[in-house]
One Martini backbone bead per residue (centre of mass of N, CA, C, O) as a GRO file, in nm:
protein
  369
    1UNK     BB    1   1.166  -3.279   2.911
    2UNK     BB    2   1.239  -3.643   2.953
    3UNK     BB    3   1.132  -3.992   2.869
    4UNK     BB    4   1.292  -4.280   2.811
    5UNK     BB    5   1.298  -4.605   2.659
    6UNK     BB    6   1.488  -4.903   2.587
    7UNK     BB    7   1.568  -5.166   2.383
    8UNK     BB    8   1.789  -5.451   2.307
    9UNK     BB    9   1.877  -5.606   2.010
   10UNK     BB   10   1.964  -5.815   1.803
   11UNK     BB   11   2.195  -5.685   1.594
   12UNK     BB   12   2.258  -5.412   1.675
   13UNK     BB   13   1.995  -5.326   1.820
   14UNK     BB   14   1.728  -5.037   1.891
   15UNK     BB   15   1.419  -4.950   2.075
   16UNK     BB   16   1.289  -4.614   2.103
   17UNK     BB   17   1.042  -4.444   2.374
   18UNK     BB   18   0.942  -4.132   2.392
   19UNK     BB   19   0.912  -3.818   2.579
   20UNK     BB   20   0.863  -3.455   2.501
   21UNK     BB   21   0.919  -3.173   2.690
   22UNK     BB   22   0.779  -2.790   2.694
   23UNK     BB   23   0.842  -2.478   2.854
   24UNK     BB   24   0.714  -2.134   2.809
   25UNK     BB   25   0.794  -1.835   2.981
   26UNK     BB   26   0.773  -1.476   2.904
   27UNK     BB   27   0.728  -1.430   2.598
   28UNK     BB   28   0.734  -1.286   2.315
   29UNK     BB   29   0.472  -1.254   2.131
   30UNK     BB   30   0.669  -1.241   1.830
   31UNK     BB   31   0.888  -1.426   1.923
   32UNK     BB   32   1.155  -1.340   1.703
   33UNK     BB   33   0.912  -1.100   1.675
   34UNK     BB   34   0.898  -0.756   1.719
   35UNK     BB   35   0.587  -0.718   1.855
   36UNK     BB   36   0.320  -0.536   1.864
   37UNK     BB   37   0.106  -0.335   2.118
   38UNK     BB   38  -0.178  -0.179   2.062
   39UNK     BB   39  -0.302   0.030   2.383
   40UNK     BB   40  -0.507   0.234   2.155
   41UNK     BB   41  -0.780   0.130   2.158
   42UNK     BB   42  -1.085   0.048   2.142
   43UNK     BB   43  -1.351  -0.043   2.272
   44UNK     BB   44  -1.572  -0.294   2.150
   45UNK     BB   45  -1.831  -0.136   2.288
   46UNK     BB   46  -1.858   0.066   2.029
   47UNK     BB   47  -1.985  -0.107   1.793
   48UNK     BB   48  -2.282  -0.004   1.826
   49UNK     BB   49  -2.166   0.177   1.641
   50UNK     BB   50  -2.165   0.310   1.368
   51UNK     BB   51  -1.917   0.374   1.101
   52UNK     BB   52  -2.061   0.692   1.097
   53UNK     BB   53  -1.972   0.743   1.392
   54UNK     BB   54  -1.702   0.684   1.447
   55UNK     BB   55  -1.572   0.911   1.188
   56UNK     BB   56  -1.683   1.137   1.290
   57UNK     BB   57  -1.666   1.485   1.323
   58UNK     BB   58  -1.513   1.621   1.599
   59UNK     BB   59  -1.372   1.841   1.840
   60UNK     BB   60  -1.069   1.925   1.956
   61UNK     BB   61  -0.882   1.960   2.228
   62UNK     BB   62  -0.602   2.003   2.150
   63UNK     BB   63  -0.582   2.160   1.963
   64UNK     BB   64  -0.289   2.394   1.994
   65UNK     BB   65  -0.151   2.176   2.146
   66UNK     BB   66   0.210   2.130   2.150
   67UNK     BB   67   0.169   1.821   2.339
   68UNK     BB   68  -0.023   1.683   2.082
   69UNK     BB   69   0.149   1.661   1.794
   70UNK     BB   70  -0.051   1.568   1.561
   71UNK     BB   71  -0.278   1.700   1.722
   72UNK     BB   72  -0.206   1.992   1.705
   73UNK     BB   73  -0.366   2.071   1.410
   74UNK     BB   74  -0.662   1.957   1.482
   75UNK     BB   75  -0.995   2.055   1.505
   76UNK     BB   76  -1.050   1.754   1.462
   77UNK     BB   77  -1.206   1.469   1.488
   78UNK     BB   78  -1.277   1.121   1.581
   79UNK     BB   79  -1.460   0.973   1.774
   80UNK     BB   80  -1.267   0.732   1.828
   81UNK     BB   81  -1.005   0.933   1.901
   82UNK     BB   82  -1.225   1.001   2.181
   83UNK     BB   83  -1.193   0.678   2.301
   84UNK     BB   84  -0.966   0.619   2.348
   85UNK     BB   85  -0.750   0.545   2.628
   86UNK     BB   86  -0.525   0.785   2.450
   87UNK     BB   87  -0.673   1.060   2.302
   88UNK     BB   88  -0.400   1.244   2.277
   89UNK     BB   89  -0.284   0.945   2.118
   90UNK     BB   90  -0.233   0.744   1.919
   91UNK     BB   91  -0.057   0.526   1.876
   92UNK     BB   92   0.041   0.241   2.116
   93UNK     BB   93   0.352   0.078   2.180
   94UNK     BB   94   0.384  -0.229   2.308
   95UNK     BB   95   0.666  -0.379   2.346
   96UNK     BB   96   0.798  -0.688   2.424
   97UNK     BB   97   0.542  -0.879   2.540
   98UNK     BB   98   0.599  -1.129   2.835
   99UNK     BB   99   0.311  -1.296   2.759
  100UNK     BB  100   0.434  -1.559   2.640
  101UNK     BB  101   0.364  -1.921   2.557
  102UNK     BB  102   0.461  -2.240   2.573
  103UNK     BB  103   0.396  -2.562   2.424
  104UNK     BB  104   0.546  -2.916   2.430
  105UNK     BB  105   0.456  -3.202   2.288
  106UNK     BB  106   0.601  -3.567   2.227
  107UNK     BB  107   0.653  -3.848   2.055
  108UNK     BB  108   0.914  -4.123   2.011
  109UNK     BB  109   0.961  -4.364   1.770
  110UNK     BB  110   1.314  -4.564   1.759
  111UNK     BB  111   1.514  -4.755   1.495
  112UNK     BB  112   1.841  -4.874   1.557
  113UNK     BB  113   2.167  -4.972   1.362
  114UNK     BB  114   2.461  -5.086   1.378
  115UNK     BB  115   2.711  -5.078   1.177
  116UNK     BB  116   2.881  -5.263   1.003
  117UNK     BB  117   3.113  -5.465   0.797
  118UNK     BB  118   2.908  -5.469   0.527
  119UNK     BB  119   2.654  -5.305   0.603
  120UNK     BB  120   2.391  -5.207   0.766
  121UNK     BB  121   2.239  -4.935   0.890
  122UNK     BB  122   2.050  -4.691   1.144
  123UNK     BB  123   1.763  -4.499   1.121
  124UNK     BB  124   1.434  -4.447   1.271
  125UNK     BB  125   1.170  -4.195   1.294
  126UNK     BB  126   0.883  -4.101   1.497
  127UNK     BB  127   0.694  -3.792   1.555
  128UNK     BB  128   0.490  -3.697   1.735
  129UNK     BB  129   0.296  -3.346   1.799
  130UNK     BB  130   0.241  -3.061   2.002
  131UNK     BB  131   0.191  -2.702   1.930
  132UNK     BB  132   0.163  -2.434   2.177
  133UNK     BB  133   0.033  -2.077   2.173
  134UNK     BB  134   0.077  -1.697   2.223
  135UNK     BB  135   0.201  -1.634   1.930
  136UNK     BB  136   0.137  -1.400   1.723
  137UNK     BB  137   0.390  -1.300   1.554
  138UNK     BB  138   0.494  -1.513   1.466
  139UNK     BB  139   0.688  -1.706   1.211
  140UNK     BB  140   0.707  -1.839   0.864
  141UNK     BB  141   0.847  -1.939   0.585
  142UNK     BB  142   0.568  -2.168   0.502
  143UNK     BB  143   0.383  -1.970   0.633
  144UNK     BB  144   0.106  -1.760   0.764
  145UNK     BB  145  -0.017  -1.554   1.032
  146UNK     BB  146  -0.188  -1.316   0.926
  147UNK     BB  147  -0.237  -1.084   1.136
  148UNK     BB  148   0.038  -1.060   1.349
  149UNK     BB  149  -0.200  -0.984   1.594
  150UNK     BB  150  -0.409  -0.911   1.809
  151UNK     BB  151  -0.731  -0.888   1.736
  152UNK     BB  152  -0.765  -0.785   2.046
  153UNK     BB  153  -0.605  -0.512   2.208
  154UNK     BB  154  -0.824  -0.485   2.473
  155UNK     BB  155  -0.691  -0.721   2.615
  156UNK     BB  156  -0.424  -0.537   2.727
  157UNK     BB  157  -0.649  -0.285   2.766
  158UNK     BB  158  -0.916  -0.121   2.958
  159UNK     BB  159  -0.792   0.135   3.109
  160UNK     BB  160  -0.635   0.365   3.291
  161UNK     BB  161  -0.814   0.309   3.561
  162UNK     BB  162  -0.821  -0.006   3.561
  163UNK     BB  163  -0.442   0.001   3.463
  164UNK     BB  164  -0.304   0.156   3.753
  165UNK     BB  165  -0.297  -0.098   3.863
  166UNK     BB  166  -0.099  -0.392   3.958
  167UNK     BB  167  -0.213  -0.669   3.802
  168UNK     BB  168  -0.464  -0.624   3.636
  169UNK     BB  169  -0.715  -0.826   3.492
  170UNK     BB  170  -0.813  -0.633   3.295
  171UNK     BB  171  -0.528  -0.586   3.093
  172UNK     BB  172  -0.485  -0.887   3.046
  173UNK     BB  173  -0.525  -1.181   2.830
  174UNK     BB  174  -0.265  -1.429   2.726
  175UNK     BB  175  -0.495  -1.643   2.625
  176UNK     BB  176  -0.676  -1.538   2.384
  177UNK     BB  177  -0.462  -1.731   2.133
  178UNK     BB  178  -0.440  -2.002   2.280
  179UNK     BB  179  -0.267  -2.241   2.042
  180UNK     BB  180  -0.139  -2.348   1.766
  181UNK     BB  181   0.147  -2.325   1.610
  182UNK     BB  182   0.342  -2.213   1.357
  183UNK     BB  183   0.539  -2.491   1.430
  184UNK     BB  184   0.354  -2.687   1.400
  185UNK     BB  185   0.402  -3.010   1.380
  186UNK     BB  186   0.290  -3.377   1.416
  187UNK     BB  187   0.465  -3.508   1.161
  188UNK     BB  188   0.716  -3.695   1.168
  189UNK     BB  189   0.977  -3.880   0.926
  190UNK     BB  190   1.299  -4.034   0.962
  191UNK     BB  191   1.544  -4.175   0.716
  192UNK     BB  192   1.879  -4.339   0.798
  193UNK     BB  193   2.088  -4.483   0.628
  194UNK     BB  194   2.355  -4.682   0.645
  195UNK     BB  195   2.633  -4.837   0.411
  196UNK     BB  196   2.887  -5.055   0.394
  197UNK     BB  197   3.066  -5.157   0.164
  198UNK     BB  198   3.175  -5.413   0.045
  199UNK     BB  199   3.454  -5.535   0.070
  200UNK     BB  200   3.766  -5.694  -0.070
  201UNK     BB  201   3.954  -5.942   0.036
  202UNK     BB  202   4.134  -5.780  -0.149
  203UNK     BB  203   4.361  -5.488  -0.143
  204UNK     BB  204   4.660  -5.532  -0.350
  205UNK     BB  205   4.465  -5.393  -0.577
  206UNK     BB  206   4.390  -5.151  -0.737
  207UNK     BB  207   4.069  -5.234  -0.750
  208UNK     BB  208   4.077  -5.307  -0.442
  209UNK     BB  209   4.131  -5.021  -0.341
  210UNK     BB  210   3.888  -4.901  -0.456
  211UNK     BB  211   3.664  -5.066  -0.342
  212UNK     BB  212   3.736  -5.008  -0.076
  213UNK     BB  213   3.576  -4.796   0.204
  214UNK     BB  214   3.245  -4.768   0.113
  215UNK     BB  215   2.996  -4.514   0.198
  216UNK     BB  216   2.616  -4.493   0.254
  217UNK     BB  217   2.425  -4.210   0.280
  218UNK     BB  218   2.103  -4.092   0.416
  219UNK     BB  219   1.825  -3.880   0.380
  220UNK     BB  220   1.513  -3.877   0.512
  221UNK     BB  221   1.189  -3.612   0.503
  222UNK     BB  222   0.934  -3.592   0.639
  223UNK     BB  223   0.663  -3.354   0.729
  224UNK     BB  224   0.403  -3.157   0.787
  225UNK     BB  225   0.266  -2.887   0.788
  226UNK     BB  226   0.149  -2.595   0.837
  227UNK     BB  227  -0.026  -2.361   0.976
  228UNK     BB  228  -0.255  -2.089   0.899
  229UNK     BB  229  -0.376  -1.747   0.812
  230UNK     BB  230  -0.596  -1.541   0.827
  231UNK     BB  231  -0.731  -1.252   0.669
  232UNK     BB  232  -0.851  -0.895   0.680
  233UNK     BB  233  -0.972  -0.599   0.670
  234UNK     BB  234  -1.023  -0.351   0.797
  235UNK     BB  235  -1.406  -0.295   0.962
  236UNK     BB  236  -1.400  -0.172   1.287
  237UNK     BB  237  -1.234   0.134   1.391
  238UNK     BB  238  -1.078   0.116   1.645
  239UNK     BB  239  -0.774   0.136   1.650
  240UNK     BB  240  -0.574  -0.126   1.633
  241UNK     BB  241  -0.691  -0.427   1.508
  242UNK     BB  242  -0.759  -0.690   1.399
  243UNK     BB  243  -0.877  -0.908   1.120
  244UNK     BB  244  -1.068  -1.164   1.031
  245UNK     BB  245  -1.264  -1.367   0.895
  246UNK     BB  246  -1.569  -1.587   0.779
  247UNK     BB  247  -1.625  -1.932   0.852
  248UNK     BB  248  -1.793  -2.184   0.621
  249UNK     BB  249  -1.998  -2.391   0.717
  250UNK     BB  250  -1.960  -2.688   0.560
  251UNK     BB  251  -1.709  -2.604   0.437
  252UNK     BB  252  -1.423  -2.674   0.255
  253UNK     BB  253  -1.077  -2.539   0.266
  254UNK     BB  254  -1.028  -2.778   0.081
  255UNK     BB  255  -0.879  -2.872  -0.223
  256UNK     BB  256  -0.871  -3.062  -0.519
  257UNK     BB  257  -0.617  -3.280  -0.549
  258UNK     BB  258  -0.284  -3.243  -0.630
  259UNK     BB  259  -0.026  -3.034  -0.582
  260UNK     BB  260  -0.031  -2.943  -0.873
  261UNK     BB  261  -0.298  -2.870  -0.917
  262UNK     BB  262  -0.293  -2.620  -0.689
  263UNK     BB  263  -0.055  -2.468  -0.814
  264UNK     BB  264   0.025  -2.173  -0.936
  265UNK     BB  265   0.043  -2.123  -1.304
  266UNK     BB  266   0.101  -2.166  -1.659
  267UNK     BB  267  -0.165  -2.425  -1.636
  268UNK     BB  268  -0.259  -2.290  -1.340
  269UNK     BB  269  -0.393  -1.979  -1.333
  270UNK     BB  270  -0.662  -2.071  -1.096
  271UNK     BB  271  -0.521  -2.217  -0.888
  272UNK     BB  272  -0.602  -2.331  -0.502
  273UNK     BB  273  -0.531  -2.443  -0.163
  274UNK     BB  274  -0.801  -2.236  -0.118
  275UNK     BB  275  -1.083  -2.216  -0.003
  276UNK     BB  276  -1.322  -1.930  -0.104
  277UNK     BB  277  -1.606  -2.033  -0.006
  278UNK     BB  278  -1.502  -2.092   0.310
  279UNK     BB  279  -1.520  -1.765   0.301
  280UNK     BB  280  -1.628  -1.447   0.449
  281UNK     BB  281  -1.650  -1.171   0.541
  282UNK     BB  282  -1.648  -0.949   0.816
  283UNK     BB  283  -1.902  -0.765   0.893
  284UNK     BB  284  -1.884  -0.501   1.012
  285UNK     BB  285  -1.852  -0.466   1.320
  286UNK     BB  286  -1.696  -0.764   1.289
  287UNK     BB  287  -1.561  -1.030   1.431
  288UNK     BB  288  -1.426  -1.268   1.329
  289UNK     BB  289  -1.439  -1.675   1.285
  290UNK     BB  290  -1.078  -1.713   1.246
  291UNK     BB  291  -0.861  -1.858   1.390
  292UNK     BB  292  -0.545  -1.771   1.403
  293UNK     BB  293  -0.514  -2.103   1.308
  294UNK     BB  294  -0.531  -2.347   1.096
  295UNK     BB  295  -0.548  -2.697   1.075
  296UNK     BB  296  -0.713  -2.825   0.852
  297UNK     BB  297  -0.536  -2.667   0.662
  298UNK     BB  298  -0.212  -2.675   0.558
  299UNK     BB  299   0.120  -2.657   0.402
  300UNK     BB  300   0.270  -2.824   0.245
  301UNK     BB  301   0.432  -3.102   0.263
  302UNK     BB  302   0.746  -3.225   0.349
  303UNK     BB  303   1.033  -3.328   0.109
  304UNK     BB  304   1.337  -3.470   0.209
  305UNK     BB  305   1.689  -3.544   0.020
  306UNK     BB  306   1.992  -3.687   0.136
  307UNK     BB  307   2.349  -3.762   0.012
  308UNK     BB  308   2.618  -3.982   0.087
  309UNK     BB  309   2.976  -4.034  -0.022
  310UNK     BB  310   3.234  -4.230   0.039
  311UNK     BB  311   3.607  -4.254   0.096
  312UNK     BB  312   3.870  -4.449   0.237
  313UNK     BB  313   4.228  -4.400   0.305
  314UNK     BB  314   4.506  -4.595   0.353
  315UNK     BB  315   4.844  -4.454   0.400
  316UNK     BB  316   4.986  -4.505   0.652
  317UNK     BB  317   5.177  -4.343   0.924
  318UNK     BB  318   4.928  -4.196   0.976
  319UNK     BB  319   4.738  -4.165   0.710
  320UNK     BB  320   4.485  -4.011   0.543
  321UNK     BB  321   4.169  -4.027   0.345
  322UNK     BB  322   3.857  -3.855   0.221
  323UNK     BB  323   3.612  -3.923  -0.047
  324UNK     BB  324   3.317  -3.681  -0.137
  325UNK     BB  325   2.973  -3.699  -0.207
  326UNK     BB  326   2.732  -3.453  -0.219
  327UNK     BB  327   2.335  -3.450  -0.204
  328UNK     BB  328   2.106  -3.174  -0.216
  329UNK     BB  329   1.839  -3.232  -0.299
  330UNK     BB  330   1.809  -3.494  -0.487
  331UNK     BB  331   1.538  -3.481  -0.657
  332UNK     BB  332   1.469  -3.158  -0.669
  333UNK     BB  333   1.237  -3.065  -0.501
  334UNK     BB  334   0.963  -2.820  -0.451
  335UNK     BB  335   0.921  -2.581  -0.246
  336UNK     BB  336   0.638  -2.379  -0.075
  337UNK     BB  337   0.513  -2.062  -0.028
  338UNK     BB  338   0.295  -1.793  -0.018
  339UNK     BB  339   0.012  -1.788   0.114
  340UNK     BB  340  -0.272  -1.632   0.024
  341UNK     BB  341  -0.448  -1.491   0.303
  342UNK     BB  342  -0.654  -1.267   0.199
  343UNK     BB  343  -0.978  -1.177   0.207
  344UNK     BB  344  -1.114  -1.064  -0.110
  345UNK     BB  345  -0.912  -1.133  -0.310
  346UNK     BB  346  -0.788  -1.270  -0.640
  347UNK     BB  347  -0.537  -1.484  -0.473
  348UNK     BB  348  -0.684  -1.617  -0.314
  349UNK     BB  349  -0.496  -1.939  -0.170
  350UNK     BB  350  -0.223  -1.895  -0.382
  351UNK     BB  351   0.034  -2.084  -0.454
  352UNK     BB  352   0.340  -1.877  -0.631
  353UNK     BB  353   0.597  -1.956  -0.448
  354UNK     BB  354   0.929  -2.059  -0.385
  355UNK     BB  355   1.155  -2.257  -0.224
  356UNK     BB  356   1.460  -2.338  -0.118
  357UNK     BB  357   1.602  -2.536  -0.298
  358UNK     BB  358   1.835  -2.678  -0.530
  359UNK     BB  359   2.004  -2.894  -0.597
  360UNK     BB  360   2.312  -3.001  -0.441
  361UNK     BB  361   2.670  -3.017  -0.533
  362UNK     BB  362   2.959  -3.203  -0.329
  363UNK     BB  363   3.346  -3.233  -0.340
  364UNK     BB  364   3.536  -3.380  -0.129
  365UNK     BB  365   3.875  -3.327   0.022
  366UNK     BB  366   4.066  -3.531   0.285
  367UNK     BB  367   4.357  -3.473   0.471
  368UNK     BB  368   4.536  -3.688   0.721
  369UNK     BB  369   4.874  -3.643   0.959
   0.00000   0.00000   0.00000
C-alpha cells in the first residue's frame, strides 16, 4: 500500500513524496530460507540442573525396542533426552513453520525531470524505510544472521500434552524473535542523470552527424549496510537451541578507522569491524543478552555507479541503428561479506572475503528495420 504527493514544477521537473508501506503473513520463518524449528527442544526450566546432571547417563527405557530407531541400540541415554517432550526420539524437525510475518514502512522523497534536447534531467531519490520481521532463517549475501534458527525453541512447542489441543498459546509464540530484519536498508540514495548531449546545428558532414544523437546516463547507489548477527557455540544442553554471547554495556561493538583499516588483509591481518572486546561468551547454563540481529553496527555500505552512453543513428526509410557502452561498477569499487560473527573465535569480527563484481564493461550494436 502506498499514497504519493507529487507538485509539477517548471522546467520540466516534478517533486514526489511517498509513504509506501507492506506486510506480510504466515511466511515461514526461514524467508526464502527453508528453515527448520526442532520442537523436541528440553524446557528451558531445567537449565537449573547443572551441566554434568543434564549429560549423565541413566538407563533408556527404549533399549531393545526396534520402534525407538537409533534409541533403539542405547542402554542408557543422557537425563536431557529423558526431558525432551518427545523422550522416544531424537530432533523433531517441524519445517516451512508458516508462523512469520514481516513489516516494512518506508519515506520516498523525490525529485526528476525530463531530459529535453541537449539538456540535462533524471531523478534523485531518498528512501528512508525500515524492515521488522520474525524470519529468523532468512539470510543475506552481504550480512550473517547469526544463529539463523530460534534461540529458545520451546517456545514452539511447551510439552505434548500442552500442545495437544489446536491453537494452544502454550505451544507458540511467533513474535519472540520479532525486530529489525536482515534485509533492512534505513538510508538509500539513487542519483540517476541522464544527459543528451548537445547535437551540432548542421549534421550533413561526417563530423556532425558523428557528433549527433549522443546520450549520456549513469546510476550512483548509496546505502546503509544490513544488521549482523552474532553466534557462539551452544553451551546450555537442551538438544536443540540456538545460542548467542553476552553483549558488554558500554563498549562500542564497532571499530575505530575508516573501511580500508578495518578490512583484514595482507597489510591489516589482525584488523576487524567488529569489536571482540564488546562481546562475551554467554556463560553455561545461560541464554546470552545478544538480540538477534545488531542494528548499532552494520556491514559495510553499499556504493555502486553504473554508466551507459550511446548514439542513435537515423538511417531514413524507417531504419535507425543504435551504438552503446556500458560499464558496471564504474569505479571497480570493492564489496565485501562474510563477517566472522561466532563469539570466541580468533577471527571473530573480521571480513575477510570480497564479494560483487569487478568492473564489467560492455559495447552493443543494434539495428532496426
Amino acid at each position: 500500500f502506498s499514497i504519493d504527493l507529487q507538485r509539477e514544477l517548471p522546467g520540466a521537473m516534478a517533486v514526489t513524496a511517498s509513504y509506501i508501506g507492506a506486510r506480510g503473513d504466515h511466511l515461514p520463518l526461514g524467508g526464502t530460507v527453508d528453515t527448520v524449528v526442532n520442537i523436541n527442544q528440553v524446557d528451558p526450566k531445567y537449565l537449573s540442573l547443572t551441566a554434568a546432571q543434564l549429560s549423565a547417563q541413566i538407563p533408556n527405557p527404549y533399549f531393545g525396542n526396534a520402534n525407538a530407531g537409533a534409541l533403539a541400540t542405547q542402554a542408557t541415554w543422557s537425563r536431557a533426552q529423558s526431558l525432551r517432550p518427545f523422550p522416544q526420539f531424537l530432533n523433531v524437525q517441524d519445517r516451512q513453520v508458516s508462523e512469520g510475518v514481516n513489516r516494512y514502512n518506508a519515506f520516498v522523497a523525490e525529485w526528476t525531470k525530463r531530459p529535453r534536447k541537449g539538456g540535462l534531467g533524471g531523478r534523485v531519490s531518498y528512501t528512508y524505510s525500515i524492515l521488522k520481521d520474525n524470519q529468523v532463517g532468512e539470510t543475506n549475501f552481504y550480512s550473517n544472521n547469526g544463529v539463523g534458527a530460534p534461540l529458545n525453541n520451546y517456545n514452539y512447542i511447551a510439552s505434548y500434552a500442552a500442545c495437544s489441543t489446536t491453537n494452544n498459546a502454550a505451544c507458540f509464540n511467533p513474535m519472540a524473535e520479532y525486530q529489525t530484519g536482515i534485509l533492512d536498508v534505513p538510508h538509500r540514495i539513487i542519483l540517476a542523470p541522464v544527459w543528451q548531449l548537445p547535437s551540432p546545428r548542421r549534421t550533413d558532414s561526417v563530423a556532425g552527424w558523428l557528433a549527433a544523437n549522443w546520450t549520456a546516463a549513469a546510476v550512483f547507489n548509496f546505502q546503509s549496510g544490513f544488521p549482523i548477527g552474532l553466534a557462539q557455540s551452544d553451551n546450555l544442553g537442551l538438544l536443540g537451541n540456538g545460542q548467542r554471547p553476552n553483549i558488554v554495556p558500554g563498549v562500542d561493538l564497532v571499530t575505530a578507522g575508516d573501511l580500508a583499516a578495518r578490512l583484514a588483509s595482507a597489510d591489516h591481518a589482525t584488523a576487524t569491524w567488529l569489536n571482540a572486546a564488546a562481546v562475551t561468551l554467554a556463560p553455561a547454563q545461560t541464554f546470552g543478552t545478544a538480540p538477534r540481529l545488531e542494528t548499532d553496527v552494520r556491514t559495510p555500505r553499499t556504493i555502486n555507479t553504473d554508466l551507459s552512453v550511446s548514439k542513435n543513428f537515423g538511417l531514413g526509410g524507417g531504419k535507425s541503428a543504435q551504438l552503446k557502452f556500458e560499464v558496471i561498477n564504474l569505479f571497480n569499487r570493492v564489496q565485501t561479506n562474510s563477517i566472522a560473527t561466532t563469539a570466541g573465535t580468533s577471527t571473530f569480527g573480521q571480513i575477510s572475503s570480497q564479494s560483487g563484481f569487478m568492473r564489467l564493461s560492455q559495447i552493443m550494436f543494434r539495428y532496426s528495420f
